[in-house]
C-alpha positions as CSV (number, residue, x, y, z in Angstrom):
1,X,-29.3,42.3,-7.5
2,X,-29.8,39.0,-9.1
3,X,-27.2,36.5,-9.5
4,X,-27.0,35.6,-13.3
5,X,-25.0,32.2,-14.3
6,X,-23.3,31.7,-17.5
7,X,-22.1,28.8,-19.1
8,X,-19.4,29.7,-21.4
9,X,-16.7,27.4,-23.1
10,X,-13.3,29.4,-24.5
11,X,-11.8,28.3,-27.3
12,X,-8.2,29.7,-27.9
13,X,-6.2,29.4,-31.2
14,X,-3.9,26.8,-31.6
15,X,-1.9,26.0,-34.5
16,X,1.5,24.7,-35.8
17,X,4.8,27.0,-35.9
18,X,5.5,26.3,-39.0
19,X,1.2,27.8,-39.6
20,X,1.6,30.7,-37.1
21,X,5.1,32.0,-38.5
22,X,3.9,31.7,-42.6
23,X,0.0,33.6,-41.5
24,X,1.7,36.0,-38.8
25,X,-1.7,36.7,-37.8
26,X,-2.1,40.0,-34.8
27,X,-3.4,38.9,-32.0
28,X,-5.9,40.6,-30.2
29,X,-5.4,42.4,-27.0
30,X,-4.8,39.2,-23.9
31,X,-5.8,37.1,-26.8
32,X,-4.1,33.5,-26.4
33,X,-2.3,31.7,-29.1
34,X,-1.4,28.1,-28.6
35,X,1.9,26.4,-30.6
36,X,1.6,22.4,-30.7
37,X,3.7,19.9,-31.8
38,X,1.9,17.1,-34.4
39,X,1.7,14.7,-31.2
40,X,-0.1,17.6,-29.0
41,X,3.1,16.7,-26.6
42,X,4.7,20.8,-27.1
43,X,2.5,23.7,-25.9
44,X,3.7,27.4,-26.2
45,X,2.1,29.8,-26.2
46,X,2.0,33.8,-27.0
47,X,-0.4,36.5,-25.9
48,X,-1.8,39.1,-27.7
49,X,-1.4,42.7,-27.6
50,X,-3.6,43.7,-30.2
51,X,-1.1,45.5,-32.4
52,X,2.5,43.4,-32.8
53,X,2.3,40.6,-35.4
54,X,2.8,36.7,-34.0
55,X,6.5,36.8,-35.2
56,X,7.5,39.4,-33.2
57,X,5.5,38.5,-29.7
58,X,7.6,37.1,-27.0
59,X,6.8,33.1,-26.3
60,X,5.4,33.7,-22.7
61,X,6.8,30.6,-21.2
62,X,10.5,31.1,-21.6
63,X,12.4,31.1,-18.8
64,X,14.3,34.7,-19.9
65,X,10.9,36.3,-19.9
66,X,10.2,35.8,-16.1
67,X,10.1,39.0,-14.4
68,X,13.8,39.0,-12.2
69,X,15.1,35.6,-12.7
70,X,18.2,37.0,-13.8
71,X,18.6,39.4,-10.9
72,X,17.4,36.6,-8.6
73,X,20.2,34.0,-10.5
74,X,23.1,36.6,-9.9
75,X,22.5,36.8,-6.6
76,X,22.7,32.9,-5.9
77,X,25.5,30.7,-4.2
78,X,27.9,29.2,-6.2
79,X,27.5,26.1,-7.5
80,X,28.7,23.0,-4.4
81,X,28.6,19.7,-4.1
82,X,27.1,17.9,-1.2
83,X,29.0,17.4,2.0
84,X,30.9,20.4,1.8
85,X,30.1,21.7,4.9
86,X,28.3,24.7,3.3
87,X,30.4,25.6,0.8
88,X,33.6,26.1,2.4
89,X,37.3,25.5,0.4
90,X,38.7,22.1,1.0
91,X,42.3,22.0,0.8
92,X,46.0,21.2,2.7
93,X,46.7,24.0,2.7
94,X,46.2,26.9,5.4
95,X,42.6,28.6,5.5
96,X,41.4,25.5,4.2
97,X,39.3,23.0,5.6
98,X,41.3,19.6,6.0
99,X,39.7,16.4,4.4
100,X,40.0,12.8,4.2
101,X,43.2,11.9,4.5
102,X,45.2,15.4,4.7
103,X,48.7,15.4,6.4
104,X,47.6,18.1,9.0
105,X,45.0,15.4,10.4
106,X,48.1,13.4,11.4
107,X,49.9,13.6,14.6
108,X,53.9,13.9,12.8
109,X,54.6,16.7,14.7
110,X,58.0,16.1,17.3
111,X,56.7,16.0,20.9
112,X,57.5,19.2,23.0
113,X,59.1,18.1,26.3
114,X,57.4,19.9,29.6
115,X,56.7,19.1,33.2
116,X,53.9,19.6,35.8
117,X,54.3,19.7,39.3
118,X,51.8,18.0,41.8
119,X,50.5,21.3,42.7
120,X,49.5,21.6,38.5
121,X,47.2,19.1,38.6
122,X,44.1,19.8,40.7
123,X,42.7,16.5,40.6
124,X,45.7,14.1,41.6
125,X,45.0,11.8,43.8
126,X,46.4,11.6,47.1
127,X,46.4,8.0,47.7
128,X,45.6,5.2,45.2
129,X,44.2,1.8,46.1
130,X,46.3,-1.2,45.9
131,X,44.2,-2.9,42.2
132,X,45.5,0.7,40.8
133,X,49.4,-0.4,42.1
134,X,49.1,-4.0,40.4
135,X,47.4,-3.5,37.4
């Protein structure tokens, strides 16, 4: 089978709001209509389904018309500012994470009184040299 080439140009419609909503013209089936601003700097646009009027197709880049954004939106982390360790409650109080400078960082707390005996500590040392004595 041959290989055919053709050169083709498409030309889509393209018109105002204001000229799309007063005609209200049918589009046809996958038929492309473009919305501009007077400045070209807008483009919207609607497709064609061959039967519903321009007024009542759906502008096909709105961000509601994405298939499952607002499924994919429900299921997303709540909104955090940075440095928060992922998300997790800052506080002073308990089941909170401390921060900056909260009174549980502080060492307030009354001293407990205990006592060791040499056989405690596994690492004592069992002479010490005479610059430890003086210094």
């Amino acid at each position: 089978m041959a290989t055919n080439t053709l050169n083709t140009r498409m030309k889509q419609r393209i018109d105002t709001a204001s000229n799309w909503s007063s005609t209200n013209p049918v589009l046809n089936k996958g038929e492309i209509g473009l919305v501009f601003s007077g400045n070209n700097s807008v483009m919207r646009k609607k497709i064609g389904d061959g039967v519903t009027a321009w007024n009542s197709l759906i502008y096909q880049d709105e961000i509601a018309n994405i298939n499952g954004l607002q499924a994919a939106l429900l299921g997303k982390e709540p909104l955090f500012t940075k440095n928060t360790a992922f998300n997790k409650n800052f506080g002073s109080t308990a089941g909170t994470v401390c921060e900056g400078n909260d009174a549980r960082l502080s060492n307030a707390r009354t001293p407990t009184a205990h006592t060791h005996t040499k056989a405690n500590i596994t690492d004592f040392p069992t002479s010490l040299p005479a610059s430890d004595v003086y210094s």
